[in-house]
C-alpha positions, 0 to 999 in steps of 0.5 A: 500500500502507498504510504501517503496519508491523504489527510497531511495531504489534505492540510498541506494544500493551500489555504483559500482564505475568504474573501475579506481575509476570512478563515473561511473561503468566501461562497461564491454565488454568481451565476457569471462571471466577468472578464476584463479583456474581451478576448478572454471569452473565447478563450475560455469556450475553446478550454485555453483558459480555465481555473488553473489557466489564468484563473478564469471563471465562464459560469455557474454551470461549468467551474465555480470557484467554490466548488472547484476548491472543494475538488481541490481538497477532495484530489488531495484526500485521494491522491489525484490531480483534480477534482470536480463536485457533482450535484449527486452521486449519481451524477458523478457516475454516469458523467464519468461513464458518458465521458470514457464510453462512447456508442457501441462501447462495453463496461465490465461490472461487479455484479453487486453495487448500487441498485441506482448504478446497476439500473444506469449500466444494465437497463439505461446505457443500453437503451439509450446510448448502446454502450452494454455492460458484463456484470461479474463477480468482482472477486474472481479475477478470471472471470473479469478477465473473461469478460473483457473484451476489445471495445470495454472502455472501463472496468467499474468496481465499488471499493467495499461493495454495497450491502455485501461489503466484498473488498475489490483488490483494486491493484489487481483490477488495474492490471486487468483493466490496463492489460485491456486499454480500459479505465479503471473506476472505483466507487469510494463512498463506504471507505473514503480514508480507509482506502484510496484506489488511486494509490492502488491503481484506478483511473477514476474515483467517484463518490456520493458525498451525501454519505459518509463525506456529509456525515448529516444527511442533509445535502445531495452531492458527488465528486469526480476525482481523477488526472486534469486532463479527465476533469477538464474533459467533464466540464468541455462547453461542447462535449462535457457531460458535467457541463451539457447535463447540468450536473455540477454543484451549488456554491453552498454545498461545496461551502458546507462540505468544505467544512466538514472535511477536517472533521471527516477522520476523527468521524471515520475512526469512530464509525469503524471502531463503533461498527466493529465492536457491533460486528464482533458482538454479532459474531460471538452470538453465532449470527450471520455478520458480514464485516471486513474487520472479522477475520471470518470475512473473506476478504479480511486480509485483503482489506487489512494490506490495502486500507489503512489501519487508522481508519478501521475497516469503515462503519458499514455491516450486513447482518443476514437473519434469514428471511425479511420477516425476522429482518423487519421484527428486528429493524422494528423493535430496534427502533420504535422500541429502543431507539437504537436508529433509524428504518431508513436507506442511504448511510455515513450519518452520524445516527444508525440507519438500518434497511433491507437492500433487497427491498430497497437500495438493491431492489433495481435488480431482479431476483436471480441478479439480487441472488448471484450478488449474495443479497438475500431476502433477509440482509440488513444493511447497518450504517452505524452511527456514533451517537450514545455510548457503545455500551449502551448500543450492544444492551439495546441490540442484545434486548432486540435480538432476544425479543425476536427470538434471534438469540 
């Protein structure tokens, strides 16, 4: 594993003071920008001038100063030489496969991620935009190197699969991917800190920062982390799919996430070091826990060499009891009951969130797709939090289990 710390990375970068010399960037709220030598403008349409050419700004919609200095901070935690701000996860992602694929084109895929991204690559693309898409078990590595073919583009994994939290060997993937002239493109929502593909190999880094990034729950955003030349190519005013969809984020959410950042390691330990605590009380109960950090994962060792141990294996587990039944009378007690968290999608907050993938985040895919990615009608999904004591969390969990007739 390289050993850059993303977060010396991140607090070496140059300081963006406000604009009256506040500590704090200044917010950035127009919508155009002016220039002082009419000649610039056309510039700046034809790409020769930009924000790291001149300093030049052309309209909200393409770079703005904010949210172009949260790409900034987001490149220095991942290790790469841009990035850019997106209004949503989802827009991140399919901006990046847009940009790397063209008509007629082919994507290999692990065959356990976002239910949002498995409907984008297995139903949208094809019929809108004829590019196709292989769906593999990320973790065979022949059968991802059987699925490539001459015209794959790019080889499309999630650093710790969502629900099932299968580890991508994301070194090995490049290999596969370079070995084929394609990119290589790694969700990093469930482990930002805790991995960064980059320095492992891949091309393009992609993130919901609603998730983990946030930590509250309270914006939708994404960010695109990659070279310069693969950002600028995003935000083209004739060819870029951030710029022609319209994509890009508002000046205050990159505000506002700008000041979560430097809290974003403190908040990661305490997600992972809560989580695995939860993790290992399952275990010892002799239920169906599925965490990176038990050495009963089977990709724990995997993990364990590329992530970094400061930041614990993330704050994400699968507790599979069997059938949706027992799942609900669970998610139902924990909550209502005893106030353990919350029957609710999406993950990073700074409260538990419990769902059942098969019904919700995972439910774009069919029944026989949910089965060969290991999603079972009975996994729940557990974003866990960091308020209250932990002690208090493992009493609550242990009455609910027993009140189910789980233990």
């Amino acid at each position: 594993m390289n050993d850059r710390d993303p977060v010396e990375s991140l607090a070496n970068l140059r300081h963006e003071f406000g604009e009256h010399g506040g500590v704090n960037l200044s917010i950035e709220a127009s919508t155009t920008f002016t220039v002082m030598d009419p000649s610039t403008l056309p510039q700046i349409f034809e790409g020769a001038k930009g924000p790291d050419r001149g300093g030049c700004y052309l309209y909200g919609r393409h770079f703005n100063p904010t949210v172009y200095n949260l790409g900034r901070q987001l490149a220095a935690v991942e290790g790469t030489e841009a990035g850019y701000c997106t209004s949503s996860g989802m827009g991140a992602i399919a901006a990046v496969i847009i940009s790397l694929c063209d008509t007629g084109d082919h994507i290999v895929a692990s065959n356990t991620i976002y239910g949002g991204t498995y409907a984008l690559l297995k139903d949208f693309l094809p019929t809108k935009a004829n590019i196709h898409t292989t769906f593999v078990d990320i973790s065979d590595a022949d059968a991802v190197q059987a699925a490539m073919q001459d015209n794959t583009r790019v080889l499309y994994a999630e650093s710790f699969a969502n629900p099932t939290l299968r580890v991508a060997d994301v070194p090995l993937l490049s290999s596969i991917a370079h070995n084929g002239n394609a990119k290589l493109v790694i969700d990093n929502t469930f482990s930002p800190l805790i991995m960064t593909p980059h320095d492992l190999g891949a091309d393009v880094i992609v993130h919901s920062l609603t998730k983990f990034i946030s930590g509250a729950s309270d914006v939708i955003a994404g960010a695109v982390c990659a070279d310069r030349d693969t950002i600028i190519r995003l935000m083209d005013v004739q060819m870029g799919p951030l710029m022609l969809f319209g994509t890009t984020m508002d000046p205050s959410v990159a505000f506002e996430l700008s000041m979560r950042l430097p809290h974003l390691p403190m908040r990661m330990r305490e997600h992972s070091d809560r989580a695995m605590a939860i993790a290992r009380f399952l275990h010892e109960h002799r239920l169906n826990v599925t965490y990176p950090g038990l050495e009963s994962h089977p990709d724990h060792a995997l993990a364990t060499k590329i992530c970094r141990a400061q930041y614990g294996y993330g704050g994400v587990l699968a507790l599979d009891v069997g059938n949706a039944e027992a799942a609900n009378a669970l998610m139902a007690r924990l909550q209502n009951q005893y106030r353990f968290g919350y029957m609710a999608v999406s993950l990073g907050y700074f409260d538990t969130l419990m769902s059942l993938s098969g019904s919700s985040t995972s439910s774009e895919m069919d029944d026989d797709a949910k089965s060969q990615a290991g999603i079972s009608e009975g996994l729940i999904r557990i974003s866990v939090g960091y308020t209250g004591t932990t002690e208090q969390r493992l009493e609550q969990l242990h009455s609910a289990l027993k009140l189910v007739g789980l233990i």
